[in-house]
PyMOL Python script that loads the backbone (N, CA, C, O; Angstrom):
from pymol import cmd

cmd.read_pdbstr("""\
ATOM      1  N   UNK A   1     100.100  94.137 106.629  1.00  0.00           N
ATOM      2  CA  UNK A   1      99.198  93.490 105.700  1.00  0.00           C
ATOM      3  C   UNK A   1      99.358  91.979 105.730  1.00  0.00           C
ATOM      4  O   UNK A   1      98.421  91.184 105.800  1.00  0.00           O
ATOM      5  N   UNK A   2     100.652  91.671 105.667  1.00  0.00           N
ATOM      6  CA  UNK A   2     101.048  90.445 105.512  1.00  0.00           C
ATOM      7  C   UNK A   2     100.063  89.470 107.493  1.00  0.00           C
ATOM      8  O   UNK A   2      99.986  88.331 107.953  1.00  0.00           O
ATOM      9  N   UNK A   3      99.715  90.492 107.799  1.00  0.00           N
ATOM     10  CA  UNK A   3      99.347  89.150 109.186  1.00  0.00           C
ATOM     11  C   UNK A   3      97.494  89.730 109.476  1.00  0.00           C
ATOM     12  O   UNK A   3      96.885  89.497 110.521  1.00  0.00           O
ATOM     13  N   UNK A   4      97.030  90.333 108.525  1.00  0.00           N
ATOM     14  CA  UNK A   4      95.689  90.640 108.508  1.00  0.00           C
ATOM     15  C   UNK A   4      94.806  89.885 108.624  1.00  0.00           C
ATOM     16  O   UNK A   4      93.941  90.155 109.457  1.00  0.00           O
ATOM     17  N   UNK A   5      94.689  88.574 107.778  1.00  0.00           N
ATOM     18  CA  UNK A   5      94.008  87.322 107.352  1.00  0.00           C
ATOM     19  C   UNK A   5      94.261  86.314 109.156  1.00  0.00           C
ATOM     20  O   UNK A   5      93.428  85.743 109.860  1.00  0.00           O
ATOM     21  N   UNK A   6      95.170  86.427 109.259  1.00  0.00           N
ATOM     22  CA  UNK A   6      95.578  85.869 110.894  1.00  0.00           C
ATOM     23  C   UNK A   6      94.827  86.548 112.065  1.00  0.00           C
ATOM     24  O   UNK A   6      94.293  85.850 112.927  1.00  0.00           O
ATOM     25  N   UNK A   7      94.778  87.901 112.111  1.00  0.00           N
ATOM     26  CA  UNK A   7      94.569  88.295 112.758  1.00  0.00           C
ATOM     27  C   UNK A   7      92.596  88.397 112.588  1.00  0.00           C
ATOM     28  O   UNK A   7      91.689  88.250 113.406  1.00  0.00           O
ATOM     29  N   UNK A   8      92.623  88.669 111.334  1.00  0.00           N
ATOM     30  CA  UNK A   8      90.888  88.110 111.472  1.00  0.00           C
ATOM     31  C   UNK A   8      90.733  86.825 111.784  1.00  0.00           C
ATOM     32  O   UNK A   8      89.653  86.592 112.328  1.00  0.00           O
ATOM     33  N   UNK A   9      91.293  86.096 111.660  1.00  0.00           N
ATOM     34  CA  UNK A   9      91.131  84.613 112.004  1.00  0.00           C
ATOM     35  C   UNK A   9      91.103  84.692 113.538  1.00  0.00           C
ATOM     36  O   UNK A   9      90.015  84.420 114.046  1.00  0.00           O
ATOM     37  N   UNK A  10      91.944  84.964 114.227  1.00  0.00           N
ATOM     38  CA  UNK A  10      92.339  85.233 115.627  1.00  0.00           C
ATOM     39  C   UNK A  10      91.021  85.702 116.424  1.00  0.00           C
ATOM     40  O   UNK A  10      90.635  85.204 117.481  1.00  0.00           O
ATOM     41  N   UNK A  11      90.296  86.931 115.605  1.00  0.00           N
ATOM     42  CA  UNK A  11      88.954  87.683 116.421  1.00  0.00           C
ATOM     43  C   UNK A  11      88.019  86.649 116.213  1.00  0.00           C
ATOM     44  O   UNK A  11      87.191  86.379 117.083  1.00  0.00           O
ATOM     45  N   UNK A  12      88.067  86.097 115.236  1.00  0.00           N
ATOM     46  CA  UNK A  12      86.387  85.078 114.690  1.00  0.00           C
ATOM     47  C   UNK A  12      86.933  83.818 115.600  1.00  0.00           C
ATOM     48  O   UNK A  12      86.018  83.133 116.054  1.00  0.00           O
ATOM     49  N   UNK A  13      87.907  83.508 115.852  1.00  0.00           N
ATOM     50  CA  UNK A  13      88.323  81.928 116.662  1.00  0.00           C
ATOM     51  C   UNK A  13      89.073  82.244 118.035  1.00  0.00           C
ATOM     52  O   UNK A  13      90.183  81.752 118.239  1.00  0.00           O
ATOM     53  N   UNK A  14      88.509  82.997 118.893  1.00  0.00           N
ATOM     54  CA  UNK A  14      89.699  82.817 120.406  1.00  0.00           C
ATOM     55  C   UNK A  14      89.976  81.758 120.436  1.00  0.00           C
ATOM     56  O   UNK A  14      91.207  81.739 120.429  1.00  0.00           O
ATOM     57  N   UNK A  15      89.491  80.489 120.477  1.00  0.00           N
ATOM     58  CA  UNK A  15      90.060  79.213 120.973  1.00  0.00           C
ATOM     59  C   UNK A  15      90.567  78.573 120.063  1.00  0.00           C
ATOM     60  O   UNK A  15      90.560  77.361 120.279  1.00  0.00           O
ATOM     61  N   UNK A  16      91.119  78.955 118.895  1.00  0.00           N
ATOM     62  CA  UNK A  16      91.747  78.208 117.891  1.00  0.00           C
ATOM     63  C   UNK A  16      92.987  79.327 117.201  1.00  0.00           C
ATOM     64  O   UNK A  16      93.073  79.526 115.989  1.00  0.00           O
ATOM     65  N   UNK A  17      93.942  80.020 118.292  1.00  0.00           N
ATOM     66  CA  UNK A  17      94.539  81.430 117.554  1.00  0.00           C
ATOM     67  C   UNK A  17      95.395  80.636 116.501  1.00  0.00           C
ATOM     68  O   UNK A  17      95.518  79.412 116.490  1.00  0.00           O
ATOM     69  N   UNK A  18      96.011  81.585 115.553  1.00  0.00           N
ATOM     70  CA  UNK A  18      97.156  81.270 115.256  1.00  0.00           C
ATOM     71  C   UNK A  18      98.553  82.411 115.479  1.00  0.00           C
ATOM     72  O   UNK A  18      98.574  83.595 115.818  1.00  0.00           O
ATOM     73  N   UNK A  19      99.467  81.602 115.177  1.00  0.00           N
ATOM     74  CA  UNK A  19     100.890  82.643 115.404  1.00  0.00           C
ATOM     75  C   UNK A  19     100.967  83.729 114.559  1.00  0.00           C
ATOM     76  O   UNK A  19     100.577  83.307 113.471  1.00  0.00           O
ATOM     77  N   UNK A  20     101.234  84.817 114.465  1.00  0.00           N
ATOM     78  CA  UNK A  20     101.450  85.738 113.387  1.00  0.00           C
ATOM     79  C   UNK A  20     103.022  86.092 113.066  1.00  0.00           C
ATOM     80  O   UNK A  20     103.858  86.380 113.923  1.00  0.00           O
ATOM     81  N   UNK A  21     103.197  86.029 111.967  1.00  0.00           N
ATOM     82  CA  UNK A  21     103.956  85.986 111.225  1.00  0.00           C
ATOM     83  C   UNK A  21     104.873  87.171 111.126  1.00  0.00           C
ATOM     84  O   UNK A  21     104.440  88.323 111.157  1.00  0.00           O
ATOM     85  N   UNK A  22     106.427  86.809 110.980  1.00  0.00           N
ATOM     86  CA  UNK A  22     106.911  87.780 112.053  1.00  0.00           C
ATOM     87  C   UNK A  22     107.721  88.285 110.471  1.00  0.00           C
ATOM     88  O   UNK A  22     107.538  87.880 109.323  1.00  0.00           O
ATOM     89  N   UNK A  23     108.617  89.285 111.008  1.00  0.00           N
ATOM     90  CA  UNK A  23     109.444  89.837 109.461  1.00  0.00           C
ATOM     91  C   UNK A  23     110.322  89.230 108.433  1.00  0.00           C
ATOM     92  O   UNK A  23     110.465  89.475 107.235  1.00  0.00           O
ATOM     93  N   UNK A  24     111.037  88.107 109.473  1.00  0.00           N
ATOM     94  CA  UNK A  24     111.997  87.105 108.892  1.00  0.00           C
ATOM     95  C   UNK A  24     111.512  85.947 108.011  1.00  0.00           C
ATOM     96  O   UNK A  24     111.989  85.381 107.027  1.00  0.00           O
ATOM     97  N   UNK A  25     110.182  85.777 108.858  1.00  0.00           N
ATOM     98  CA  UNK A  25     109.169  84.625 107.661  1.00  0.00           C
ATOM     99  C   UNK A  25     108.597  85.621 106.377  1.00  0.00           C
ATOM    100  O   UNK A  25     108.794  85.230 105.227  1.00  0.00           O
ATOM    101  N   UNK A  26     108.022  86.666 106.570  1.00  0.00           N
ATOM    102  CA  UNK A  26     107.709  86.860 105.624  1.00  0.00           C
ATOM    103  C   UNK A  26     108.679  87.293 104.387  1.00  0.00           C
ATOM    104  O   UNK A  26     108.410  87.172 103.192  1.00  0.00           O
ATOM    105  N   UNK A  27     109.589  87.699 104.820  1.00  0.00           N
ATOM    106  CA  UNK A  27     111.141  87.616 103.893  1.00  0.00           C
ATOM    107  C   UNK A  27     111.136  86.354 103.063  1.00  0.00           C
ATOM    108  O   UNK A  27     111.015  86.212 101.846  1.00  0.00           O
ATOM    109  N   UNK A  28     111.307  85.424 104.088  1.00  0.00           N
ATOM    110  CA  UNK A  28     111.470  83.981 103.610  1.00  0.00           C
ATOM    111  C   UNK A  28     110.564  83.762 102.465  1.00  0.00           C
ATOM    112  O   UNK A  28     111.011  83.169 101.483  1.00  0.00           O
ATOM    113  N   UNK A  29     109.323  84.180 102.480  1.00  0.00           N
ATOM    114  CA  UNK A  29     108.147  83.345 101.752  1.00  0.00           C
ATOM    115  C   UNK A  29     107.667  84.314 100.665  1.00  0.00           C
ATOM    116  O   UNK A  29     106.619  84.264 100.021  1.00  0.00           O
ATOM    117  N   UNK A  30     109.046  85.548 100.578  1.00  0.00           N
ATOM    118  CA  UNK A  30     108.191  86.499  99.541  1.00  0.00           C
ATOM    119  C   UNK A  30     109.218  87.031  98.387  1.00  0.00           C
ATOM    120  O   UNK A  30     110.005  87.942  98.641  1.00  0.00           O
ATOM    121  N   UNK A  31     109.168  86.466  97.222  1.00  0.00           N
ATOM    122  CA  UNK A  31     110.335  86.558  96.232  1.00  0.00           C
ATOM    123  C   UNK A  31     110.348  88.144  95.706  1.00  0.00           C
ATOM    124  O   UNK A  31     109.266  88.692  95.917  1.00  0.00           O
ATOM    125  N   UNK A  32     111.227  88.894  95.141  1.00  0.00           N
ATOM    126  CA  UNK A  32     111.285  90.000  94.475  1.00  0.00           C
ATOM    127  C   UNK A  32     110.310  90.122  93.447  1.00  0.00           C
ATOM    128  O   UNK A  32     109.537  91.079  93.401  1.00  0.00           O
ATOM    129  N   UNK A  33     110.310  88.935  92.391  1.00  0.00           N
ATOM    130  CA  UNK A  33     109.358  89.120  91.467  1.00  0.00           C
ATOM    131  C   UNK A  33     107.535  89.689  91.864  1.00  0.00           C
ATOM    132  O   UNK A  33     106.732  90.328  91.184  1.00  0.00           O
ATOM    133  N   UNK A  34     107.428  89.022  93.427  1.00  0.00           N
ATOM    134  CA  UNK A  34     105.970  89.091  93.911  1.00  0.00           C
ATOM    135  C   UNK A  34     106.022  90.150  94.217  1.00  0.00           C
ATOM    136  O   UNK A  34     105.059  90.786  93.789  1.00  0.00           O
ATOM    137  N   UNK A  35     107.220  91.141  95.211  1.00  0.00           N
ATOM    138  CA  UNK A  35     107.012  92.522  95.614  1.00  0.00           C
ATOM    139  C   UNK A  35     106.634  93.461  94.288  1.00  0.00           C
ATOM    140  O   UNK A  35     105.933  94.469  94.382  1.00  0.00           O
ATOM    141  N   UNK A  36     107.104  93.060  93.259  1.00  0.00           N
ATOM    142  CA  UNK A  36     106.984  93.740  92.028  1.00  0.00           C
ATOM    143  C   UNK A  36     105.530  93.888  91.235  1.00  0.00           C
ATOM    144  O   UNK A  36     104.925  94.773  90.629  1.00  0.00           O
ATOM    145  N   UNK A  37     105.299  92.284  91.655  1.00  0.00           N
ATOM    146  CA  UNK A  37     103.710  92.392  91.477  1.00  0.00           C
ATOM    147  C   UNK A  37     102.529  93.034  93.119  1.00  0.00           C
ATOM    148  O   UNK A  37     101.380  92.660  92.886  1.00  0.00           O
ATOM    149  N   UNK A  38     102.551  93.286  93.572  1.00  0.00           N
ATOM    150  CA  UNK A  38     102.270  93.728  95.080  1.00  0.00           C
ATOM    151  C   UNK A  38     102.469  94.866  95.236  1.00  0.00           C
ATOM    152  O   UNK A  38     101.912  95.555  96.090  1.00  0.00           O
ATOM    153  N   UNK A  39     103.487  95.336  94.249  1.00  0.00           N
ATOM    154  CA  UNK A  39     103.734  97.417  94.888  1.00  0.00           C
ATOM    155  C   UNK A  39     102.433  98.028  94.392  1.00  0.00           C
ATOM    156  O   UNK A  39     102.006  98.930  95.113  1.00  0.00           O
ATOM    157  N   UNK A  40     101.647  97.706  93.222  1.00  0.00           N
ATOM    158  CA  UNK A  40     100.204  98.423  93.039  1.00  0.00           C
ATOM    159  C   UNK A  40      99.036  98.245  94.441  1.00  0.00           C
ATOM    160  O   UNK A  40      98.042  98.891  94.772  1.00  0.00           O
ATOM    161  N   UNK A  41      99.530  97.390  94.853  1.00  0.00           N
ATOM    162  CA  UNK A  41      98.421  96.933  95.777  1.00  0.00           C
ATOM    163  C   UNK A  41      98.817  97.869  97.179  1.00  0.00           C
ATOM    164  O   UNK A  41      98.168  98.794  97.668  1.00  0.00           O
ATOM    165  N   UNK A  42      99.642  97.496  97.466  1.00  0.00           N
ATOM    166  CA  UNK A  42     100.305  97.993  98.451  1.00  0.00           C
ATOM    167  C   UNK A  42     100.715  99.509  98.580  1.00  0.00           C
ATOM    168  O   UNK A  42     101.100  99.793  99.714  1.00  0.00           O
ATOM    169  N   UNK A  43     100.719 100.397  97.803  1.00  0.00           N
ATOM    170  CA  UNK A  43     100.558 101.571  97.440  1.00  0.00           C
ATOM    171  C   UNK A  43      98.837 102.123  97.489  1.00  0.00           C
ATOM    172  O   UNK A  43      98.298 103.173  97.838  1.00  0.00           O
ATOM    173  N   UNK A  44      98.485 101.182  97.100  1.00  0.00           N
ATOM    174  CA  UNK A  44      97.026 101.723  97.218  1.00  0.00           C
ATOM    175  C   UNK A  44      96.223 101.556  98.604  1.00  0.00           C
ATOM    176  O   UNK A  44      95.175 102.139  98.884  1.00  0.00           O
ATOM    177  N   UNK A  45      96.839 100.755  99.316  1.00  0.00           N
ATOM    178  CA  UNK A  45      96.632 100.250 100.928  1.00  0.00           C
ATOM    179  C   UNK A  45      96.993 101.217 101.645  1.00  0.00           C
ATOM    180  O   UNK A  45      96.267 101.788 102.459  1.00  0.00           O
ATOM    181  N   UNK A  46      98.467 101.554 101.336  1.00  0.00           N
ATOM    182  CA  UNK A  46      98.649 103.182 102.126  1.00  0.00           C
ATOM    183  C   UNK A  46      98.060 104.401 101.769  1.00  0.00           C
ATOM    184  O   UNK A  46      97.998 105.337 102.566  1.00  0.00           O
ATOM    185  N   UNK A  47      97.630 104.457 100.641  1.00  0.00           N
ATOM    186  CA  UNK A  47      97.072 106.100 100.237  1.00  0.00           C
ATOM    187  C   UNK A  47      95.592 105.858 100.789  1.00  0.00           C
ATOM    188  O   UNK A  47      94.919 106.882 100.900  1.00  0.00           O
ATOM    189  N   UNK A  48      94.999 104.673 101.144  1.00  0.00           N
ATOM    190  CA  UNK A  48      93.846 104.756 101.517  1.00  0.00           C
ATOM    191  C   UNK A  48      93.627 104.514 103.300  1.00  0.00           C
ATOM    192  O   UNK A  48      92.592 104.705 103.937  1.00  0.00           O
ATOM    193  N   UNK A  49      94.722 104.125 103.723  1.00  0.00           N
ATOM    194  CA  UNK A  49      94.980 104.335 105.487  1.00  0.00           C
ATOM    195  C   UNK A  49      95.137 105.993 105.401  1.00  0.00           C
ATOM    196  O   UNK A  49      94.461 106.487 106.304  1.00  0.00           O
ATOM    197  N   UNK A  50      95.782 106.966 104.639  1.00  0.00           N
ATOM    198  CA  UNK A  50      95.785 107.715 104.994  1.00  0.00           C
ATOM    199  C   UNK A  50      95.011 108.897 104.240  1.00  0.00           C
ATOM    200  O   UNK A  50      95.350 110.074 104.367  1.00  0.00           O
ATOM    201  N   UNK A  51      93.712 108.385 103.271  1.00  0.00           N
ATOM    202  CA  UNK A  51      93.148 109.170 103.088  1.00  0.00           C
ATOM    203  C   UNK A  51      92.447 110.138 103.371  1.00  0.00           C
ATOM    204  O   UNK A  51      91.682 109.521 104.113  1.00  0.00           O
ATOM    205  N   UNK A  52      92.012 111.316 103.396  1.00  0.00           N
ATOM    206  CA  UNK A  52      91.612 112.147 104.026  1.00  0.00           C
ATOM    207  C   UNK A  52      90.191 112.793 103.084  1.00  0.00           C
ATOM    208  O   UNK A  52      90.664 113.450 102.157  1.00  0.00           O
ATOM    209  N   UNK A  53      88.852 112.810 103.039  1.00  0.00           N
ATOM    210  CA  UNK A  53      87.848 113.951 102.469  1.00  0.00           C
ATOM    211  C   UNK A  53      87.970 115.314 103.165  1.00  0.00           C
ATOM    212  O   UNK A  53      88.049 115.358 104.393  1.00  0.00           O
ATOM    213  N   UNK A  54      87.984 116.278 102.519  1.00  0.00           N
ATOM    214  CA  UNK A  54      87.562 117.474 103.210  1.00  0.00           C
ATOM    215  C   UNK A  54      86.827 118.392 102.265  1.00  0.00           C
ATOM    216  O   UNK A  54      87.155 118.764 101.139  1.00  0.00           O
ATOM    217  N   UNK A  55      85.745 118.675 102.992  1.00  0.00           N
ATOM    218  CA  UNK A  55      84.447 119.299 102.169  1.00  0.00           C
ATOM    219  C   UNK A  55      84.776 121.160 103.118  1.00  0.00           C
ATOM    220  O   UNK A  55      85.095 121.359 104.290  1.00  0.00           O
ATOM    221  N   UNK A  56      84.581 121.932 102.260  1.00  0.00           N
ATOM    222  CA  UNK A  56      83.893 123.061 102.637  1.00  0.00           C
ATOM    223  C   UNK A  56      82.820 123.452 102.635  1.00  0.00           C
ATOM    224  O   UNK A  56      82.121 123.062 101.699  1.00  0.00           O
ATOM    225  N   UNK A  57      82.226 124.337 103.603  1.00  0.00           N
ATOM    226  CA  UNK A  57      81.296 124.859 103.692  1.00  0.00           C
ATOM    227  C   UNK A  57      81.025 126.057 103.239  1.00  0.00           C
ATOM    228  O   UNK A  57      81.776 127.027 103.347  1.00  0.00           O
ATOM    229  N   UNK A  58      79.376 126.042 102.438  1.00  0.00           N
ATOM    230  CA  UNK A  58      79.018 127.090 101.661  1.00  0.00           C
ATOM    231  C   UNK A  58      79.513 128.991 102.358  1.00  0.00           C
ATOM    232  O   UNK A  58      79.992 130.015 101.869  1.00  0.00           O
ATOM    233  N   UNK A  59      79.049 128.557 103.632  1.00  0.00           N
ATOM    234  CA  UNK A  59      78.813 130.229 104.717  1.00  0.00           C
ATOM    235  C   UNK A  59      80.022 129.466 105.627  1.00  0.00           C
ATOM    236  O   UNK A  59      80.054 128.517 106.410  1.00  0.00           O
ATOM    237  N   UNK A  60      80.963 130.395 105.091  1.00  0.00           N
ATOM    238  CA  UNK A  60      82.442 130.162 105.943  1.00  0.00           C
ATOM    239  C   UNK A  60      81.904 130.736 107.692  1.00  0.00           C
ATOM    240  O   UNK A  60      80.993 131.554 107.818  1.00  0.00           O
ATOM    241  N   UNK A  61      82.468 130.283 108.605  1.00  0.00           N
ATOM    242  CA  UNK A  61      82.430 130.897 110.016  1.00  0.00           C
ATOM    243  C   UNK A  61      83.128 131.763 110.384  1.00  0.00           C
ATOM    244  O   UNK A  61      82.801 132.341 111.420  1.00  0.00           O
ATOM    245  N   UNK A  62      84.492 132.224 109.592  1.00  0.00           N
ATOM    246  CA  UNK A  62      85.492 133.033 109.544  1.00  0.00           C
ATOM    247  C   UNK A  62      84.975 134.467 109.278  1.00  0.00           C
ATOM    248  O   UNK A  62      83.971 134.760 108.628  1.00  0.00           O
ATOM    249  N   UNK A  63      85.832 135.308 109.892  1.00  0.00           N
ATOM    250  CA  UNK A  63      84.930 136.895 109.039  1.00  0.00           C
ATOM    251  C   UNK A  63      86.301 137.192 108.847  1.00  0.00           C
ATOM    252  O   UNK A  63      87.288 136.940 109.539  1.00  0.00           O
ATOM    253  N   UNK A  64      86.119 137.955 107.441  1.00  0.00           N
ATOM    254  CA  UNK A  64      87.338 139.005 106.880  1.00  0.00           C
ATOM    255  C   UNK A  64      87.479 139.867 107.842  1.00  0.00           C
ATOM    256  O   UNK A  64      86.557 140.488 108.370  1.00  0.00           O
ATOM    257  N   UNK A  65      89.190 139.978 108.240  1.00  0.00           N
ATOM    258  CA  UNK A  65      89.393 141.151 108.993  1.00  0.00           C
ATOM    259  C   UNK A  65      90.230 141.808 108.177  1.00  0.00           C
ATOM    260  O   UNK A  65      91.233 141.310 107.666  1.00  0.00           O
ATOM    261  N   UNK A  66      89.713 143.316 107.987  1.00  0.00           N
ATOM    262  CA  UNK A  66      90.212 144.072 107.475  1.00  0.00           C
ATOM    263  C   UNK A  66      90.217 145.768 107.373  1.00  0.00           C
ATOM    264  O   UNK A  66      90.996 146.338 106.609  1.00  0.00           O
TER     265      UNK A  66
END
""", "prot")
cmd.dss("prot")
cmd.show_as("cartoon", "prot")
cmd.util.cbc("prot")
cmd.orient("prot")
C-alpha cells in the first residue's frame, strides 16, 4: 500500500519515475500511533483483495444420487 501512489505515478510518467519505497523507509516515516490509526483501513484493504461473491443458481446442474 505504502508504494501505490508511486507506482501510479510511475504508469502515468515513464519519463519522470520515482524510487519506491522500500521497508526500512517506511519504518522510518511511520510512528505506532499512525499504525493504530491505519489498522481500520488496512484491514479493510485486505478483506477486499480477497473478497470473494458467490451466487447460486436457481436449477442446480448436480443430480441427487441416490
Amino acid at each position: 500500500l505504502a508504494n501505490q501512489s508511486v507506482l501510479i505515478h510511475n504508469l502515468k510518467n515513464p519519463d519522470n519515475k520515482k524510487e519506491l519505497l522500500t521497508a526500512e523507509v517506511v519504518e522510518l516515516l511511520t510512528s505506532p500511533l499512525e499504525l493504530a490509526a491505519y489498522k481500520n483501513a488496512i484491514m479493510e484493504a485486505m478483506f477486499k483483495g480477497t473478497k470473494r461473491n458467490v451466487e447460486s443458481e436457481d436449477n442446480s446442474k448436480n443430480v441427487t444420487v441416490g
